[in-house]
Every structure is written in structure tokens, then in C-alpha cells.
N, CA, C and O atoms as a GROMACS GRO file, in nm:
protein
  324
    1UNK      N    1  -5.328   2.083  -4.614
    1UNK     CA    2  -5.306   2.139  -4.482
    1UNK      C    3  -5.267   2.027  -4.386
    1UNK      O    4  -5.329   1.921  -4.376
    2UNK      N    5  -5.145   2.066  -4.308
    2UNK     CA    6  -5.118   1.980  -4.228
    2UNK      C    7  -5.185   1.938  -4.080
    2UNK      O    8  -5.260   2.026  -4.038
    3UNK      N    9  -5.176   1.848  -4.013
    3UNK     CA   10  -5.252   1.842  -3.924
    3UNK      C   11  -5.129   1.834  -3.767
    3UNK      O   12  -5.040   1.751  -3.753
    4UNK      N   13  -5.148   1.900  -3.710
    4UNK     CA   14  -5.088   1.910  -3.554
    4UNK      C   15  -5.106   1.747  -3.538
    4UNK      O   16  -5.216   1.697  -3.561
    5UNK      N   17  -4.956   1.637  -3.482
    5UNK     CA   18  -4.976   1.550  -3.434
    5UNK      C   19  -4.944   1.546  -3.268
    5UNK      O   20  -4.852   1.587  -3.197
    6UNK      N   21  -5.054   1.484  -3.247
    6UNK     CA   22  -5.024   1.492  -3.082
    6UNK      C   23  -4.993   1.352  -3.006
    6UNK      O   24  -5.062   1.250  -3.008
    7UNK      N   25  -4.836   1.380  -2.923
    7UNK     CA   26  -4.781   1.239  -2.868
    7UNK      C   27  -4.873   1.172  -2.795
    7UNK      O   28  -4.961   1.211  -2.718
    8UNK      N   29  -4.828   1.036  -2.843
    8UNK     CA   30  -4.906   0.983  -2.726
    8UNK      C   31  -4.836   0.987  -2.545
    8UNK      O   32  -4.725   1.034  -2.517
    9UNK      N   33  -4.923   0.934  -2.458
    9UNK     CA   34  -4.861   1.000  -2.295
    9UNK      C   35  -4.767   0.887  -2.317
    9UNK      O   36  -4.778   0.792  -2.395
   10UNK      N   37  -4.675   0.914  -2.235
   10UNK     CA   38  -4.559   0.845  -2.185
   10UNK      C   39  -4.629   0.780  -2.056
   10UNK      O   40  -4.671   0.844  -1.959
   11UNK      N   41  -4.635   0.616  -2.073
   11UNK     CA   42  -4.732   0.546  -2.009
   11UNK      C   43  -4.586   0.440  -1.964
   11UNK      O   44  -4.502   0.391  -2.039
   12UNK      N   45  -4.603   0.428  -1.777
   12UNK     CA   46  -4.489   0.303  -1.752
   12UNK      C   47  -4.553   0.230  -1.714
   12UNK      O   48  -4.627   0.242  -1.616
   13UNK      N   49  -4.534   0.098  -1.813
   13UNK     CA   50  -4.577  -0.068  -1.812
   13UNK      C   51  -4.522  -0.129  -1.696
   13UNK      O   52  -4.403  -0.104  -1.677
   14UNK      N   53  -4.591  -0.217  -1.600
   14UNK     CA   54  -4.534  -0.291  -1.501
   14UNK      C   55  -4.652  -0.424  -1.505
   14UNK      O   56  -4.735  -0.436  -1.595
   15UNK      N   57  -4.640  -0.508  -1.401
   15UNK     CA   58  -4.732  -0.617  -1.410
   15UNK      C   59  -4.663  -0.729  -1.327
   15UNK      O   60  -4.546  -0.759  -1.350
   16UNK      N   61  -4.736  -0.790  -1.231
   16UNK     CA   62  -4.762  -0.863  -1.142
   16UNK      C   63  -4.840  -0.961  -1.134
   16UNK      O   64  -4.957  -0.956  -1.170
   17UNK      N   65  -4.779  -1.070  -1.081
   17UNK     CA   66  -4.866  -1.232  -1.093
   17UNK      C   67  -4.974  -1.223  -0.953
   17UNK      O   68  -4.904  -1.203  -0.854
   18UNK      N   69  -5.088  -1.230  -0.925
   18UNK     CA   70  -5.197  -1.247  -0.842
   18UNK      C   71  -5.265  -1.408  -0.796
   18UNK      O   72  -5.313  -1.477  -0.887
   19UNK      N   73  -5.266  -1.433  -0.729
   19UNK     CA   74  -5.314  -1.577  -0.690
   19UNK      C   75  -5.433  -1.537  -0.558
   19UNK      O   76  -5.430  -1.522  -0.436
   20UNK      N   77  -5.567  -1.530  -0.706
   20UNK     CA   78  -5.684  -1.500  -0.594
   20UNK      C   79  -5.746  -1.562  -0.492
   20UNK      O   80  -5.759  -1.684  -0.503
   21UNK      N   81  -5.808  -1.483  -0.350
   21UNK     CA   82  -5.794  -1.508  -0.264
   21UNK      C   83  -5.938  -1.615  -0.205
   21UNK      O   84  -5.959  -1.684  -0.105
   22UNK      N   85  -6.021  -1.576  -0.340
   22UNK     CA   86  -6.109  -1.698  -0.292
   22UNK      C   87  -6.104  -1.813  -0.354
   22UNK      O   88  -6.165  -1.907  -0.305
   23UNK      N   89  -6.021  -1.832  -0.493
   23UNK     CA   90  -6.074  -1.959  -0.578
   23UNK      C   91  -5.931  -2.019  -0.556
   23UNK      O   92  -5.934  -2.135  -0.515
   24UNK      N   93  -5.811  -1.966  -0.574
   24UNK     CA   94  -5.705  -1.996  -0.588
   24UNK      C   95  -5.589  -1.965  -0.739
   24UNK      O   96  -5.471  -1.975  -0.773
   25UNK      N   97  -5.753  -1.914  -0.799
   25UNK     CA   98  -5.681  -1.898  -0.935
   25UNK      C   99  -5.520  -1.834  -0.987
   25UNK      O  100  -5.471  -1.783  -0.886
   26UNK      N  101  -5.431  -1.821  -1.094
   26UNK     CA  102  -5.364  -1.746  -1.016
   26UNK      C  103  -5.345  -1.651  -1.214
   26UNK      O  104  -5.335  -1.711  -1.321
   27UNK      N  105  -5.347  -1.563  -1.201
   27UNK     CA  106  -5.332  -1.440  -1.328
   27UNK      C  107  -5.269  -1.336  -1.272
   27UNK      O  108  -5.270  -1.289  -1.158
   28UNK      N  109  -5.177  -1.292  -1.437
   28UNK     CA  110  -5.090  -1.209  -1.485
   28UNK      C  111  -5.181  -1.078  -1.479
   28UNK      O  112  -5.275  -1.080  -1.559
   29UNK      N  113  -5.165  -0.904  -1.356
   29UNK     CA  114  -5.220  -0.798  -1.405
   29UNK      C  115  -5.106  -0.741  -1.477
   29UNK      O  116  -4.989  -0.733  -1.441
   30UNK      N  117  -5.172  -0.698  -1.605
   30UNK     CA  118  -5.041  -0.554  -1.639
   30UNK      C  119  -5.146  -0.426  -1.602
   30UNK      O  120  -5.269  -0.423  -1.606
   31UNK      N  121  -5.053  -0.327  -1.565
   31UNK     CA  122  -5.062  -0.221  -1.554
   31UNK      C  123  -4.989  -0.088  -1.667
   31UNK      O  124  -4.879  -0.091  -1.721
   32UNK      N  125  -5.084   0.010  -1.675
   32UNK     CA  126  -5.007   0.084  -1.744
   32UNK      C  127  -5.065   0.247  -1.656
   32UNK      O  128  -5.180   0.290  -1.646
   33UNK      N  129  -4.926   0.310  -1.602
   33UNK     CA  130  -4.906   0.389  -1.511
   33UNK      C  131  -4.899   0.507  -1.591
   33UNK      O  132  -4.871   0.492  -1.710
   34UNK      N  133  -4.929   0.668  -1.527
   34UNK     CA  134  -4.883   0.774  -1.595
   34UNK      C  135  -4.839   0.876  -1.454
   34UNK      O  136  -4.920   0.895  -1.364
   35UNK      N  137  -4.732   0.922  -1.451
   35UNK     CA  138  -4.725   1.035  -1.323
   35UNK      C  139  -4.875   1.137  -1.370
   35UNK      O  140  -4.922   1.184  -1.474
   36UNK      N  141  -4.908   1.135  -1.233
   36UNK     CA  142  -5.034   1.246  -1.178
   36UNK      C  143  -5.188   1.216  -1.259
   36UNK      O  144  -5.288   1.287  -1.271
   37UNK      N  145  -5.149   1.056  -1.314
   37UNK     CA  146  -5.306   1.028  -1.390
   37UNK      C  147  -5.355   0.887  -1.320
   37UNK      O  148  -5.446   0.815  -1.363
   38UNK      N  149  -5.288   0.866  -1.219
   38UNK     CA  150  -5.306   0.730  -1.146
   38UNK      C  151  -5.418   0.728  -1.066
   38UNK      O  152  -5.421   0.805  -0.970
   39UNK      N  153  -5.502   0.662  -1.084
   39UNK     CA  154  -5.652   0.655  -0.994
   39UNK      C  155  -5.684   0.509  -1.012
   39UNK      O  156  -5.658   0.422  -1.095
   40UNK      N  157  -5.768   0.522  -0.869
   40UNK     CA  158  -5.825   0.309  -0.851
   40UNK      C  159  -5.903   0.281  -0.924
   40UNK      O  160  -6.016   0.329  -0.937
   41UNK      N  161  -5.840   0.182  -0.993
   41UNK     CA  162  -5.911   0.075  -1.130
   41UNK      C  163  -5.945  -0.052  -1.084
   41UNK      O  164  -5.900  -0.137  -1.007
   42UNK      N  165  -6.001  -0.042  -1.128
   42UNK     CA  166  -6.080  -0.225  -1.082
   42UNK      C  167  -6.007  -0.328  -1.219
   42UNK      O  168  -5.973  -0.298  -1.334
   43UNK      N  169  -6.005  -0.463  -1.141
   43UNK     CA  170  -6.029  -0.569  -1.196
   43UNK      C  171  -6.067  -0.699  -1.178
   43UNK      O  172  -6.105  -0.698  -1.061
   44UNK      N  173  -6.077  -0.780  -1.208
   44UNK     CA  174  -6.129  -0.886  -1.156
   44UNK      C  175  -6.053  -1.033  -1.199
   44UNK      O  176  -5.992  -1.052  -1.304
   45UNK      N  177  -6.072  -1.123  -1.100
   45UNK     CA  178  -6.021  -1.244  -1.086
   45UNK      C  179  -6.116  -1.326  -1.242
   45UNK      O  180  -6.238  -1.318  -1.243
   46UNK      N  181  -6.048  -1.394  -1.352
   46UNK     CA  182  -6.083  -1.413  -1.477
   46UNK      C  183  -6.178  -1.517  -1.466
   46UNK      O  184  -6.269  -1.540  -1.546
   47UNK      N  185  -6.147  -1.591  -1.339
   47UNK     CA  186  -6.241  -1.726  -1.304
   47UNK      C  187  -6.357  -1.712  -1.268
   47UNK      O  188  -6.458  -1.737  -1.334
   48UNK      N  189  -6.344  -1.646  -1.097
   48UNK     CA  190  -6.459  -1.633  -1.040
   48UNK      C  191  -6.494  -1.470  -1.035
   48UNK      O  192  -6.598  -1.443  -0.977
   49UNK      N  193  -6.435  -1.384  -1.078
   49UNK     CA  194  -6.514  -1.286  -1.086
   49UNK      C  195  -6.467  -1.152  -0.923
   49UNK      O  196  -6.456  -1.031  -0.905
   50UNK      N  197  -6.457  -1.261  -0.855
   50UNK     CA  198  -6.394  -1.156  -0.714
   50UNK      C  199  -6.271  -1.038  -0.764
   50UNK      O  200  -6.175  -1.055  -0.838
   51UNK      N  201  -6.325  -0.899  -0.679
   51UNK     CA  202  -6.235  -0.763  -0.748
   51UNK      C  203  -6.148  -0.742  -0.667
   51UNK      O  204  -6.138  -0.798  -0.558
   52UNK      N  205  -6.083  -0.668  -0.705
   52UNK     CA  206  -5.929  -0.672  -0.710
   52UNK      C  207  -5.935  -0.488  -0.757
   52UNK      O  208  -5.986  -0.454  -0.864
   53UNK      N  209  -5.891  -0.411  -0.683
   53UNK     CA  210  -5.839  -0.241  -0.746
   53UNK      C  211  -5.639  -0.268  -0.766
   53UNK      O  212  -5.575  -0.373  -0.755
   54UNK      N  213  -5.608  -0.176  -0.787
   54UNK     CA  214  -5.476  -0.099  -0.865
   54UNK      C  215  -5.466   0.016  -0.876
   54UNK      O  216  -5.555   0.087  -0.922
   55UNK      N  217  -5.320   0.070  -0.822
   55UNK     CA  218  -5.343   0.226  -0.888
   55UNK      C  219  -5.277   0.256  -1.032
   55UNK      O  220  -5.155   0.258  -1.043
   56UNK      N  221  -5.361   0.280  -1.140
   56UNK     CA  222  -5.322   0.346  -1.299
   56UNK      C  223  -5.346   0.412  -1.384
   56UNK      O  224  -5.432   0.488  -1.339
   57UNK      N  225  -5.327   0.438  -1.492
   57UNK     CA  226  -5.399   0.487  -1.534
   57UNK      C  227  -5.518   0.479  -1.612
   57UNK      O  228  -5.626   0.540  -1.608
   58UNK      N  229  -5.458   0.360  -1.705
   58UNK     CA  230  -5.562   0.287  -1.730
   58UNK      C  231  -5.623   0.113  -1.660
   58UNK      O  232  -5.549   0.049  -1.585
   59UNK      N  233  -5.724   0.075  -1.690
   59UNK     CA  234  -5.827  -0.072  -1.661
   59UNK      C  235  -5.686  -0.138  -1.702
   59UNK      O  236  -5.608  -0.114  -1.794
   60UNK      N  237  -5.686  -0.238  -1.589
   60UNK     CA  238  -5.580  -0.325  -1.584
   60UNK      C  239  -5.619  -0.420  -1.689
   60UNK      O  240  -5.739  -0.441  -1.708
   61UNK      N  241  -5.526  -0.482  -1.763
   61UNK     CA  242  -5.557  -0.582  -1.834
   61UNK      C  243  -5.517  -0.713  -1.743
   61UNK      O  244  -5.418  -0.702  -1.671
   62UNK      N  245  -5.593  -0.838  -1.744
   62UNK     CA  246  -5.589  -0.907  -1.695
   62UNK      C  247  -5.540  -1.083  -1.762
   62UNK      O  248  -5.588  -1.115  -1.870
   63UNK      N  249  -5.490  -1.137  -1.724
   63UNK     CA  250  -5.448  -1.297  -1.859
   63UNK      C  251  -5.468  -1.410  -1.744
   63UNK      O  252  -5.382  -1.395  -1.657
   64UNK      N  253  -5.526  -1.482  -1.727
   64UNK     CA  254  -5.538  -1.623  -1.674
   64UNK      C  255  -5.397  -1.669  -1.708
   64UNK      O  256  -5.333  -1.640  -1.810
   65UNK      N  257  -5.342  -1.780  -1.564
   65UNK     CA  258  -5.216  -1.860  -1.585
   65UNK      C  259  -5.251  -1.968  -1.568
   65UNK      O  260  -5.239  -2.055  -1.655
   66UNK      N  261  -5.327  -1.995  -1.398
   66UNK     CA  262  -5.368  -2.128  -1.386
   66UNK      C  263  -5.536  -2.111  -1.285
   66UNK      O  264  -5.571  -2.064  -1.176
   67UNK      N  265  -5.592  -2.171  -1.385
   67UNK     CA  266  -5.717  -2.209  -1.348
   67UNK      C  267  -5.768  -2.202  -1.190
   67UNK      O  268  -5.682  -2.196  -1.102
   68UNK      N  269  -5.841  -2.203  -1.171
   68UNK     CA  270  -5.907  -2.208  -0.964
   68UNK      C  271  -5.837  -2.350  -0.927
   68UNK      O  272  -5.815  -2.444  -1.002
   69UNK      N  273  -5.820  -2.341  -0.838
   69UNK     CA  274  -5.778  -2.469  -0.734
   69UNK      C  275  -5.842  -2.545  -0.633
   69UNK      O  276  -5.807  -2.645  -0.571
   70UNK      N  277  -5.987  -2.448  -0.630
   70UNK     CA  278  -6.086  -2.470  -0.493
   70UNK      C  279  -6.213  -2.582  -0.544
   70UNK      O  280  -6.318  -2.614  -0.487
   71UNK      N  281  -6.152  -2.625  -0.680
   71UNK     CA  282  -6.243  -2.776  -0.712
   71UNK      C  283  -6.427  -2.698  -0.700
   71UNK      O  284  -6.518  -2.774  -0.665
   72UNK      N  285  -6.460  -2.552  -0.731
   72UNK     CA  286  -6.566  -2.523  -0.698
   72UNK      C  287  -6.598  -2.436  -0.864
   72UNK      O  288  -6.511  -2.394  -0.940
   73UNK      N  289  -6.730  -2.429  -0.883
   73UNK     CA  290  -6.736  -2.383  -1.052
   73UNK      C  291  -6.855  -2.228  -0.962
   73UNK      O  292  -6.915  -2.142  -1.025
   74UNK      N  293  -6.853  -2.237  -0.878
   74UNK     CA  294  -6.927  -2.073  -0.810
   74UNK      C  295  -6.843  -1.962  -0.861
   74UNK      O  296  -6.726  -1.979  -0.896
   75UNK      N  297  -6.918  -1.819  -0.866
   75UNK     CA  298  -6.881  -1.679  -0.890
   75UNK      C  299  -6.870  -1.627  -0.790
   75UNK      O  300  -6.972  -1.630  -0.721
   76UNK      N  301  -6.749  -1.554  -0.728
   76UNK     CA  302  -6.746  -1.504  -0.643
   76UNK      C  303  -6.891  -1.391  -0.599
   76UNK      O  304  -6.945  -1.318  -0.683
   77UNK      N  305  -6.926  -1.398  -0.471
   77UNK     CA  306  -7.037  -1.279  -0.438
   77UNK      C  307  -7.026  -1.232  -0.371
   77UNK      O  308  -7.028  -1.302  -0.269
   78UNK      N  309  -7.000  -1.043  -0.336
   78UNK     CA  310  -6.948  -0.959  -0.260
   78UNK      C  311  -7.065  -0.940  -0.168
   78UNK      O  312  -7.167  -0.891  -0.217
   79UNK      N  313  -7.064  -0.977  -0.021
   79UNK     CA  314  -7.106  -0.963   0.086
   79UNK      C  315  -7.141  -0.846   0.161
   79UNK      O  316  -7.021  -0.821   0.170
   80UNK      N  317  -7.205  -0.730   0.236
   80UNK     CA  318  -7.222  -0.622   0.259
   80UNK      C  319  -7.244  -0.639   0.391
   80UNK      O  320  -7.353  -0.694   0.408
   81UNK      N  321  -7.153  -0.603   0.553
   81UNK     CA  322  -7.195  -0.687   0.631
   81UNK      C  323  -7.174  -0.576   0.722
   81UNK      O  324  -7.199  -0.589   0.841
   0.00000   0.00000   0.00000
């Protein structure tokens, strides 16, 4: 018996270089988009940890390019003020 195969979604790849705003670090997000499945995804800076949203469909994948610049080895810590 055969089995019903089901496509996968038609997902559009894009991706953008980021140079975060507290360490200096600077990383590659890809994104992978779907019309009418796009909702805010988090990600985070690979160094220190400070977030970062996107709209996609899926968790951004994230790649380090160049290391922090701020000569500091701290984790970013989100403030509530």
C-alpha cells in the first residue's frame, strides 16, 4: 500500500549580516520565510547572548563572522526599567 506523499512548504530563504549592538560582534541571520506563516522569532547575538526578533517562519539560524570588538568577555543582561 502506497503512502500519500506530502510536499514540503515552499519556504523563501533570505539572510542578512547583523553587527550587534552591544558587543560589536558581527553574524550572518538566515531566514526562512513562508507567505501567511511569518511570526516573531527570536535570536540571539552568538557572543554575548543579547536578542534580536525577525519575522519567519521558522528560528533563525544564526553563524558568527567576527568575534565582539568591545575587548569585554560579559553576557549581555536584559534590563526591565
Amino acid at each position: 500500500m502506497g503512502q500519500a506523499i506530502t510536499p514540503e512548504p515552499d519556504f523563501q530563504r533570505s539572510s542578512f549580516v547583523k553587527s550587534c549592538a552591544y558587543c560589536g560582534a558581527r553574524f550572518a541571520v538566515f531566514l526562512s520565510r513562508q507567505a501567511g506563516s511569518d511570526d516573531e522569532e527570536d535570536y540571539g547575538c552568538p557572543e554575548c547572548g543579547k536578542g534580536y526578533t525577525a519575522h519567519a517562519a521558522l528560528e533563525p539560524l544564526v553563524s558568527l563572522l567576527a568575534p565582539r570588538s568591545d575587548g569585554k568577555q560579559d553576557r549581555y543582561q536584559e534590563t526591565m526599567f
